[in-house]
C-alpha positions as CSV (number, residue, x, y, z in Angstrom):
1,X,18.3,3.9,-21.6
2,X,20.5,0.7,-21.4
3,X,23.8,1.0,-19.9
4,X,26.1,-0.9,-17.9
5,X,25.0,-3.7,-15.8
6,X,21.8,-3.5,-17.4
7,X,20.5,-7.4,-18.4
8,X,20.1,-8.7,-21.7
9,X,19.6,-11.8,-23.5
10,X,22.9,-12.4,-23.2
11,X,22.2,-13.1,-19.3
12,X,20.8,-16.6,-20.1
13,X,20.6,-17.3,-16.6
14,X,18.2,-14.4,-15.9
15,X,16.7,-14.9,-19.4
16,X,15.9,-18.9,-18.8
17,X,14.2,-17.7,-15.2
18,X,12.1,-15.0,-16.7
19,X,11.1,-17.5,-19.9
20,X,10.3,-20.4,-17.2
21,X,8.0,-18.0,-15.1
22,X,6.7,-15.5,-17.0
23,X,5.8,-17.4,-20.6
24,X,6.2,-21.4,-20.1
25,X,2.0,-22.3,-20.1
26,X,3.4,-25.8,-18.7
27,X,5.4,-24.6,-15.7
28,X,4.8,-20.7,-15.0
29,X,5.4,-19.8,-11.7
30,X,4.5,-15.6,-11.8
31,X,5.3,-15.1,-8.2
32,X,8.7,-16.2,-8.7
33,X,9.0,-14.6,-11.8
34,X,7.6,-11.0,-9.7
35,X,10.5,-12.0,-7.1
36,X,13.1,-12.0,-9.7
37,X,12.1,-9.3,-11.8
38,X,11.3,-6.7,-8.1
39,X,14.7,-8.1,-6.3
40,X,16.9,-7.6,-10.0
41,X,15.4,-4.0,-10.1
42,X,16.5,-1.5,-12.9
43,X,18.9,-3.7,-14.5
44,X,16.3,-6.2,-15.2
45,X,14.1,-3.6,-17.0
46,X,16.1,-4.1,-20.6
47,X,15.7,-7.8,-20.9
48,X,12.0,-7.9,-20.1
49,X,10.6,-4.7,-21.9
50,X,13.0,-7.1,-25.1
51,X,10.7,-10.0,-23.5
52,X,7.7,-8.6,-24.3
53,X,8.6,-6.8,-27.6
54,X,9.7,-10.2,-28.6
55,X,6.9,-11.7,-27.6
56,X,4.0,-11.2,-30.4
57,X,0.7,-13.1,-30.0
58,X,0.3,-14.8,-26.6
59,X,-1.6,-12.4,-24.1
60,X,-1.4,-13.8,-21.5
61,X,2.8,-13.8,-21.8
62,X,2.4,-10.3,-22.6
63,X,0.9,-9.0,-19.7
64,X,2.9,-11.6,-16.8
65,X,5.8,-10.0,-18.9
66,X,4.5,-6.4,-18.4
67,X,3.8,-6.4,-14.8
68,X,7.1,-7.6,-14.3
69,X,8.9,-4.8,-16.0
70,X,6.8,-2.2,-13.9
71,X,8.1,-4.2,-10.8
72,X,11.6,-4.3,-11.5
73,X,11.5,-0.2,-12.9
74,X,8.8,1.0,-10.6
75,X,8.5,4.9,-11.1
76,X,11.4,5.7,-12.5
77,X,10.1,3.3,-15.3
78,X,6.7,5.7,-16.0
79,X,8.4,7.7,-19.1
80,X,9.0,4.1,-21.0
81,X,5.9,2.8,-20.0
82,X,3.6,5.4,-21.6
83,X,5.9,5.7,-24.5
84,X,5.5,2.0,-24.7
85,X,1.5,2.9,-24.6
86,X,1.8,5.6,-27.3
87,X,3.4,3.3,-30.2
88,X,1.2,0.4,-29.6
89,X,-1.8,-0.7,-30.2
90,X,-2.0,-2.3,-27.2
91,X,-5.0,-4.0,-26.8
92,X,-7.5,-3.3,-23.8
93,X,-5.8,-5.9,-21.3
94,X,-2.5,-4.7,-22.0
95,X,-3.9,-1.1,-21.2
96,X,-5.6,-2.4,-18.3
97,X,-2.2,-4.2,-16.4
98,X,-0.6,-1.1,-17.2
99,X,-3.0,0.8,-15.8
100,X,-3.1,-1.3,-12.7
101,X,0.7,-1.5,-12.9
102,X,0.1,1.9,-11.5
103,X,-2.8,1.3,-9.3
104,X,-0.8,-0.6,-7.2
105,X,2.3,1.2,-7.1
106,X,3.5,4.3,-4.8
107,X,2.2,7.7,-5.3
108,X,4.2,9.4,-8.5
109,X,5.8,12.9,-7.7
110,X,5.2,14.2,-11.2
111,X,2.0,14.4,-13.6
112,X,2.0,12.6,-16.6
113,X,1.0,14.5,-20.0
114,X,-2.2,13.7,-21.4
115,X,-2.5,10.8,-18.7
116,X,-6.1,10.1,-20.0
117,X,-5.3,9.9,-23.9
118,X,-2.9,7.7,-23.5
119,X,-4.3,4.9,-21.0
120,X,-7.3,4.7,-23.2
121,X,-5.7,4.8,-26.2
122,X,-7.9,5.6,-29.6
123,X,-11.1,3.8,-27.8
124,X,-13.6,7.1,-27.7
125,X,-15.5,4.8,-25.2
126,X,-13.6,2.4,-23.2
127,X,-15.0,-0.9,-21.5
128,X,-15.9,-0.5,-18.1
129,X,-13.1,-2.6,-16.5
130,X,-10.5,0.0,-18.3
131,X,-12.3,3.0,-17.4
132,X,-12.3,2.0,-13.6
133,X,-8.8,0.8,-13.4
134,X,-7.3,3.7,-15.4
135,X,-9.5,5.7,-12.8
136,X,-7.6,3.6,-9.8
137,X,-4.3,4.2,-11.6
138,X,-4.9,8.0,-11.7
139,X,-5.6,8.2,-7.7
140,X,-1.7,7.8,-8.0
141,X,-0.7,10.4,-10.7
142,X,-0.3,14.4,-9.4
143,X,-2.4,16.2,-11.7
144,X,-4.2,13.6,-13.4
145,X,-7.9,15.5,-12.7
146,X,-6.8,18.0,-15.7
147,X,-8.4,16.5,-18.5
148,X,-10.6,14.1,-16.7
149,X,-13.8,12.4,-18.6
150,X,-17.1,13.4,-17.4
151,X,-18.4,10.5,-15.4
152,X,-22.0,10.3,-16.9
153,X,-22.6,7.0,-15.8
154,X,-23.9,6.0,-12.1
155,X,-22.4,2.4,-12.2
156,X,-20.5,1.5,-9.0
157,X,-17.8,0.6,-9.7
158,X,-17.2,3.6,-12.0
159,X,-18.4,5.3,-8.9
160,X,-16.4,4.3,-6.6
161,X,-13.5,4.5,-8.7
162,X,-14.0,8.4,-9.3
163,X,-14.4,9.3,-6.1
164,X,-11.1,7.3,-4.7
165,X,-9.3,9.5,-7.6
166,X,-10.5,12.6,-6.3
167,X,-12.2,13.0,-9.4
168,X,-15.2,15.3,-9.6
169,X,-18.6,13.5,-8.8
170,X,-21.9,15.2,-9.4
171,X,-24.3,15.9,-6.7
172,X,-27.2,13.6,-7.5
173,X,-24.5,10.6,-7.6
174,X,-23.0,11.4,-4.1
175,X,-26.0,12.4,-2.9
176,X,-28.0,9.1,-3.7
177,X,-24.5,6.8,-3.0
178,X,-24.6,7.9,0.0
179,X,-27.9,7.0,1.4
180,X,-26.6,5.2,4.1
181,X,-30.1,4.3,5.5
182,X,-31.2,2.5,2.9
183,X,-28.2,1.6,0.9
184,X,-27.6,0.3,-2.7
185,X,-25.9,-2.9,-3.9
186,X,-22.3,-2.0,-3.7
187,X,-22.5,1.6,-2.5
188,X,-20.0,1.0,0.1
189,X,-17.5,0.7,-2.8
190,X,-18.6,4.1,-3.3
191,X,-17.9,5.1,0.7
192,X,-14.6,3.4,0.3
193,X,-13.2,5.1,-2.7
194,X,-14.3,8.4,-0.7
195,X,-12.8,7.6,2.8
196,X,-9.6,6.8,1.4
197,X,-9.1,9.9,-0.7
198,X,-9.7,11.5,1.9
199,X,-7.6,10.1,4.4
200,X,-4.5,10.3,1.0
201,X,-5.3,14.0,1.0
202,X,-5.4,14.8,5.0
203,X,-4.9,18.4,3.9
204,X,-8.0,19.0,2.0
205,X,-9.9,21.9,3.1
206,X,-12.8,22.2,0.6
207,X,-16.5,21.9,1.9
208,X,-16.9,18.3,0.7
209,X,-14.0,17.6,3.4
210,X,-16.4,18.7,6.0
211,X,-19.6,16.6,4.5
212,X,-16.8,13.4,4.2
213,X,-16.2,13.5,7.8
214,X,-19.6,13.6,8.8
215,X,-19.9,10.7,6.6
216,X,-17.2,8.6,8.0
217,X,-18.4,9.1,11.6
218,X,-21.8,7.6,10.2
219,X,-20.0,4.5,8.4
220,X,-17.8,3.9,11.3
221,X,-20.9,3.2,13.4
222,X,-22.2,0.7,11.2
223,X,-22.7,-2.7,12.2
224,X,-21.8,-6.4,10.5
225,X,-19.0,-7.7,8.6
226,X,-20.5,-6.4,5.6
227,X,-19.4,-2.9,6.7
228,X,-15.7,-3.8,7.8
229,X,-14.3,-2.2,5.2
230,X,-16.0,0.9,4.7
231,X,-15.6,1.0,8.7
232,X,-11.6,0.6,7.9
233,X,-11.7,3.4,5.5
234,X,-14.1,5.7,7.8
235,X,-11.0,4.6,10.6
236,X,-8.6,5.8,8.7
237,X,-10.4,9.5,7.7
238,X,-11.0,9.7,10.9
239,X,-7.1,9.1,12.1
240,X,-5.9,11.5,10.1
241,X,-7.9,14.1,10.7
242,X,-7.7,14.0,14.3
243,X,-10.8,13.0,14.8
244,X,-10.9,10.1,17.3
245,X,-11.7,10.1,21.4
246,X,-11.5,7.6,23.4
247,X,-14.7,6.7,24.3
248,X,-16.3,3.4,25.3
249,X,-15.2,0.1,24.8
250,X,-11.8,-0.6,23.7
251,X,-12.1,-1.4,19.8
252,X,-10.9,-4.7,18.0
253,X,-7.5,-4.2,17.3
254,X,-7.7,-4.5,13.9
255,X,-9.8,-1.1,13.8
256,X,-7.6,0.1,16.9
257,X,-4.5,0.0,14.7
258,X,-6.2,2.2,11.8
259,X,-7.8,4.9,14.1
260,X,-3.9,5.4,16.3
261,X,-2.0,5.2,12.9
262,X,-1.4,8.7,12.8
263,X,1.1,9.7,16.0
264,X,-1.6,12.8,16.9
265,X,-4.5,10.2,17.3
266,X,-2.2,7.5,19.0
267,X,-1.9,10.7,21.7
268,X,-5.6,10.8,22.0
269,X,-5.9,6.8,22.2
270,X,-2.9,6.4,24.3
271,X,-5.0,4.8,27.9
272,X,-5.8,2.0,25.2
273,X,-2.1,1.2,23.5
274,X,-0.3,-0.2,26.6
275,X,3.3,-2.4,26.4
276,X,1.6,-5.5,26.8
277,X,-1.2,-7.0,24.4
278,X,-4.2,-7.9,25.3
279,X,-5.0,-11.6,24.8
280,X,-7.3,-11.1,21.8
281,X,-4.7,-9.0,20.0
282,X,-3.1,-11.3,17.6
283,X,-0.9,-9.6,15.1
284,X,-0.1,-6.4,17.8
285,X,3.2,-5.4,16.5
286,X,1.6,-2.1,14.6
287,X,-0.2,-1.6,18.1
288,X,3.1,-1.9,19.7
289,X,4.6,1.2,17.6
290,X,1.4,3.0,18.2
291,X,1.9,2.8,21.6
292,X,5.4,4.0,21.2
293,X,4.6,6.8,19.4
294,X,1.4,7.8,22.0
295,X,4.0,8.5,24.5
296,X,7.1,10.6,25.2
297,X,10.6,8.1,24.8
298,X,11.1,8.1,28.4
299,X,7.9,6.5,29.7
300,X,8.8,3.4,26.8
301,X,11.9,3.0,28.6
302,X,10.2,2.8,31.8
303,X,7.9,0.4,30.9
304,X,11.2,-2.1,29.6
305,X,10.1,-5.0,31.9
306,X,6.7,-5.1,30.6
307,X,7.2,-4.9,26.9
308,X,10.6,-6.9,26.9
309,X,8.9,-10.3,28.1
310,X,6.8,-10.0,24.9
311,X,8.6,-11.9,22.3
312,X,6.0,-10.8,19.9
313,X,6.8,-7.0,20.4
314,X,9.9,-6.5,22.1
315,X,11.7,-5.7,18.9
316,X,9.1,-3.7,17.5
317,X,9.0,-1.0,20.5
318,X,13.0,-0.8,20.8
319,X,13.1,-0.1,17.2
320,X,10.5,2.1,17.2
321,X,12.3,4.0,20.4
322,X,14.8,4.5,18.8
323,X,13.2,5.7,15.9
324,X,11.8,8.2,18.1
325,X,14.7,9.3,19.8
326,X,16.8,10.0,16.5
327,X,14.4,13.2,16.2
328,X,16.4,16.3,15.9
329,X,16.0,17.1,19.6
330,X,16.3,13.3,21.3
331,X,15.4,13.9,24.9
332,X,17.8,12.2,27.3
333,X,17.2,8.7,28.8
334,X,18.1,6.2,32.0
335,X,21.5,4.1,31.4
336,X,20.3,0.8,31.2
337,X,19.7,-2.4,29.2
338,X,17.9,-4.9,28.3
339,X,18.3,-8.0,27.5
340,X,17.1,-10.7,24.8
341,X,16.7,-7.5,23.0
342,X,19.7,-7.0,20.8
343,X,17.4,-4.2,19.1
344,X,17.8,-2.3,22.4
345,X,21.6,-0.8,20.7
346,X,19.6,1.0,18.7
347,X,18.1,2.7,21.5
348,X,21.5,3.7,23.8
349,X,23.0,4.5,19.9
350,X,20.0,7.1,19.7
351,X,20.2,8.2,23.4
352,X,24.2,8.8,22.7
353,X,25.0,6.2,25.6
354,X,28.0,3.8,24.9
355,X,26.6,1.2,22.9
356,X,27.6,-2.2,21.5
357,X,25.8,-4.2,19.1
358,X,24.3,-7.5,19.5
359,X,23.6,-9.4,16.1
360,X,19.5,-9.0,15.2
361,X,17.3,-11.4,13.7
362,X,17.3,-9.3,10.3
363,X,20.5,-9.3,8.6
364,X,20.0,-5.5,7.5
365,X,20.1,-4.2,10.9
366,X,22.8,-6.6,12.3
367,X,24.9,-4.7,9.3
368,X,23.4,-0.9,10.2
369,X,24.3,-1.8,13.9
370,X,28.0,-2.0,13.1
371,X,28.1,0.7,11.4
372,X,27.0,2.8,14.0
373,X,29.3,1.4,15.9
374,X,32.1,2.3,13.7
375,X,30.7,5.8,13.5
376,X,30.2,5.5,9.7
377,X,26.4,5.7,9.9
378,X,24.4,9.5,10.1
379,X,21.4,9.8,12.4
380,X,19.3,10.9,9.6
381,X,19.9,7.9,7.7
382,X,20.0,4.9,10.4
383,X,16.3,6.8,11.3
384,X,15.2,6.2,7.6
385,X,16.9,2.6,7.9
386,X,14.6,1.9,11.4
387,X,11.5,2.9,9.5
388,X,11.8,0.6,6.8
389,X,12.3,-2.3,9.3
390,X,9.1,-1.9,10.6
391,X,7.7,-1.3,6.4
392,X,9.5,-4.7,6.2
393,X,8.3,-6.2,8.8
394,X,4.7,-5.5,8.6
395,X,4.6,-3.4,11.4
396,X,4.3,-0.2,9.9
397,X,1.4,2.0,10.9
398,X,1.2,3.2,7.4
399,X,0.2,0.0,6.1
400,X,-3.1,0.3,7.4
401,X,-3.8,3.0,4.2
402,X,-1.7,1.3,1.7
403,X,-3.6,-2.2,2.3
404,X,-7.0,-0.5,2.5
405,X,-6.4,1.2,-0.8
406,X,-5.0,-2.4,-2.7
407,X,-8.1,-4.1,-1.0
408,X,-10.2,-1.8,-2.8
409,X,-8.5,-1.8,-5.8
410,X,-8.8,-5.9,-5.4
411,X,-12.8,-5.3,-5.4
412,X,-13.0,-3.1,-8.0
413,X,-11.0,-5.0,-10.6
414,X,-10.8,-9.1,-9.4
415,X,-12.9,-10.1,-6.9
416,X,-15.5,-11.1,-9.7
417,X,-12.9,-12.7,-11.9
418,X,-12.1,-16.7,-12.0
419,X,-8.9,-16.5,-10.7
420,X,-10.1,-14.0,-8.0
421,X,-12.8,-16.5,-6.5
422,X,-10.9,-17.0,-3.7
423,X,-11.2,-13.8,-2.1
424,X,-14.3,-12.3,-0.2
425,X,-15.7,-16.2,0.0
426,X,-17.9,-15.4,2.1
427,X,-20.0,-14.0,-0.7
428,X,-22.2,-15.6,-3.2
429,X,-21.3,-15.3,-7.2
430,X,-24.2,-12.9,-7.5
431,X,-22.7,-10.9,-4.5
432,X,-19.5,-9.9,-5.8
433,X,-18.6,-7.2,-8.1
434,X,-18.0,-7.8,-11.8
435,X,-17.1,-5.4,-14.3
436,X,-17.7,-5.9,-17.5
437,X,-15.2,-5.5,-20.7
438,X,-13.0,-8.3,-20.4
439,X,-14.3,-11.3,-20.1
440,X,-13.4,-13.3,-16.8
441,X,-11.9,-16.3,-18.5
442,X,-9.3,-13.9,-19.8
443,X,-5.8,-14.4,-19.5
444,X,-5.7,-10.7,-17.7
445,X,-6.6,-11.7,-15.2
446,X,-4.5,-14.5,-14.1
447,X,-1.2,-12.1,-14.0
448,X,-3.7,-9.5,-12.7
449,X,-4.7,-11.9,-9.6
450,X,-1.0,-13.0,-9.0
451,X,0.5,-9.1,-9.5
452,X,-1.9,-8.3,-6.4
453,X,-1.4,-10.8,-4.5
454,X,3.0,-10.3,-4.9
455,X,2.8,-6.5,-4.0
456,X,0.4,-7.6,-0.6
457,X,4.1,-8.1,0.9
458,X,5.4,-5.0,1.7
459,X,9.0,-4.2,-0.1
460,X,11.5,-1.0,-0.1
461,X,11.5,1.9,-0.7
462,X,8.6,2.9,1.8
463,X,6.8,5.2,0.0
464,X,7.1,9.0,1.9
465,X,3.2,9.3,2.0
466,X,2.9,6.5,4.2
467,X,5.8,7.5,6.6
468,X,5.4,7.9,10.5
469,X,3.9,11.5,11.0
């Protein structure tokens, strides 16, 4: 699978990094390390799966080393990667960073052959923490309910990481997990992992679709910060089904960005996504792109002077404009400009009005600009490019679902470890959730911890299940 311009050891420089980062118990530094190995991509894949063949005894080296390889290959790595899992006898926290390798990576477009077999390896009864995140990991594999274990157990975080896989449940577990009037310790796990698959598979027209909805109108009336989440989740269900009015009082904009992230439901929410944020709005650049995509092009344009004197924004909404415009029927548009927004070429490029770049604050577009200028640049593509600004940015609609779905994974897997204390502080010890089978002074889950916190930022390519709909 090597082949030219692939690393090796022979790349000291590269080598030295990955050895300072990944395996030096003095110095480690496993973000940069993840920076390396993600930016390097495929040709890194060589030197570290070497790395951590190499590497014999030391855990904790093992698994900083594996995560790293599943960065820099991502899917097209999945064939070495089980292969890797069939001739070892990987023990279970190898298996487990593989397994949430996956978890947090995009959605796979092919199944993977005996899926279950070989995650668990020749264990006929897994530790919990293994069985949950193999569970997470299959939530991204086609397929992967063929062959499924039986979940006989009611624990929640088994639970809850059954039903986020889409993975059969029986009816006196999601009956009595979803007692939402007098609920269980950690059943909103349970809600979660049920929201979101539902709001992955916005197709699903089986009779538990119907029940799930129901549901998520119930959670997303719940009160306290205890509830956020599963409220997120419900928000999300909700979006993508089509299922949102506006009614009432204008929501927080944190759960106003979920329920418009789908381009139908920013239609329906449209009298609150306006050009201007509201004082309390402060990260409104996803709200921004909602409100572009509530509305037909030409009523963005009109509304230049508003949106324009919003540094915060301004960029946001002309790429986004233009994003809408480069649809395969673009509407026509008024002649003008605006300026301070060197994004606004994008827009006259779109509108097929004489345009002239202006260098952006993002090197990538400054470069796509000139080559629309030069005529070297197809519509199709320079739309694709736009989108993934906004993925880069943070601004993406779509990555209300993807962050939902890692904070979930987050709770399910490291919340209750030692090197996860820091999140959900707000809870006692005794509070969070802990699953058992690796013990949580274990050097999994220091790479585990610092692989979910590196894939929080988003990075290309934008995943096509998350795309603007």
């Amino acid at each position: 699978m090597d082949g030219p311009g692939w690393l090796t050891e022979r790349d000291e420089p590269f080598h030295g990094h990955f050895v300072r980062w990944l395996t030096s118990d003095r110095d480690g530094d496993y973000p940069a390390g993840f920076a390396l190995a993600a930016d390097l991509g495929r040709p890194a894949v060589p030197l570290l799966w070497q790395m951590l063949q190499a590497e014999r005894s030391n855990v904790a080296h093992r698994n900083a080393l594996l995560a790293a390889a599943l960065l820099a290959g991502g899917t097209a790595e999945d064939d070495r990667l089980f292969e890797w899992l069939d001739q070892q006898k990987a023990i279970k926290e190898e298996r487990a960073m593989a397994a949430l390798g996956v978890a947090l990576g995009p959605p796979r477009s092919r199944p993977v052959p005996d899926f279950w077999s070989r995650c668990f390896g020749p264990t006929k009864s897994p530790d919990e923490i293994l069985a949950i995140v193999v569970r997470l990991a299959a939530a991204r594999i086609p397929g992967s309910e063929r062959g499924a274990p039986v979940l006989t157990s009611d624990e929640a975080g088994l639970a809850g990481a059954t039903a986020y896989a889409g993975l059969p449940v029986s009816n006196t577990i999601w009956s009595r997990r979803w007692n939402l009037r007098s609920p269980e310790r950690h059943d909103e796990l349970f809600w979660r992992g049920a929201l979101l698959c539902g709001a992955r598979r916005e197709e699903d027209d089986r009779p538990i679709a119907t029940e799930l909805l129901k549901h998520a109108r119930e959670v997303a009336e719940l009160p306290g910060n205890q509830f956020a989440a599963a409220r997120a989740a419900a928000a999300l269900l909700l979006a993508r089904r089509g299922e949102v009015r506006c009614v009432g009082a204008r929501p927080e904009y944190e759960e106003l960005e979920l329920l418009a992230s789908d381009r139908e439901s920013a239609v329906a929410l449209r009298p609150w996504l306006g050009p201007v944020p509201q004082p309390r709005d402060d990260r409104p650049q996803r709200l921004a792109v909602e409100y572009v995509l509530s509305r037909v092009p030409r009523e963005g344009v009109a509304d230049r002077e508003a949106w324009a004197a919003e540094p915060r924004v301004r960029r946001e909404i002309a790429v986004a404009l233009a994003w809408s415009l480069l649809a395969d029927n673009p509407p026509a548009i008024e002649d003008v400009t605006v300026p301070l927004v060197p994004e606004w070429f994008f827009v006259r490029w779109a509108a097929g009005l004489p345009a002239h770049p202006d260098r952006c604050n993002d090197a990538p577009l400054s470069m796509l600009a000139r080559l629309c200028a030069e005529g070297r640049a197809p519509r199709a593509a320079v739309r694709d490019a736009l989108e993934e600004a906004l993925w880069r940015w943070g601004s993406h609609p779509g990555l209300g679902l993807l962050e939902n779905e890692q904070l979930l994974v987050r709770d399910l897997v490291l919340v209750g470890s030692n090197p996860g204390t820091r999140y959900l502080r707000h809870l006692t010890w005794e509070q969070r959730y802990r699953p058992t089978g690796i013990g949580h002074a274990s050097a999994f889950f220091d790479a585990a911890v610092a692989l979910w916190d590196f894939v929080r930022t988003p990075r290309l390519p934008l995943p096509p299940s998350y795309r603007l709909r």
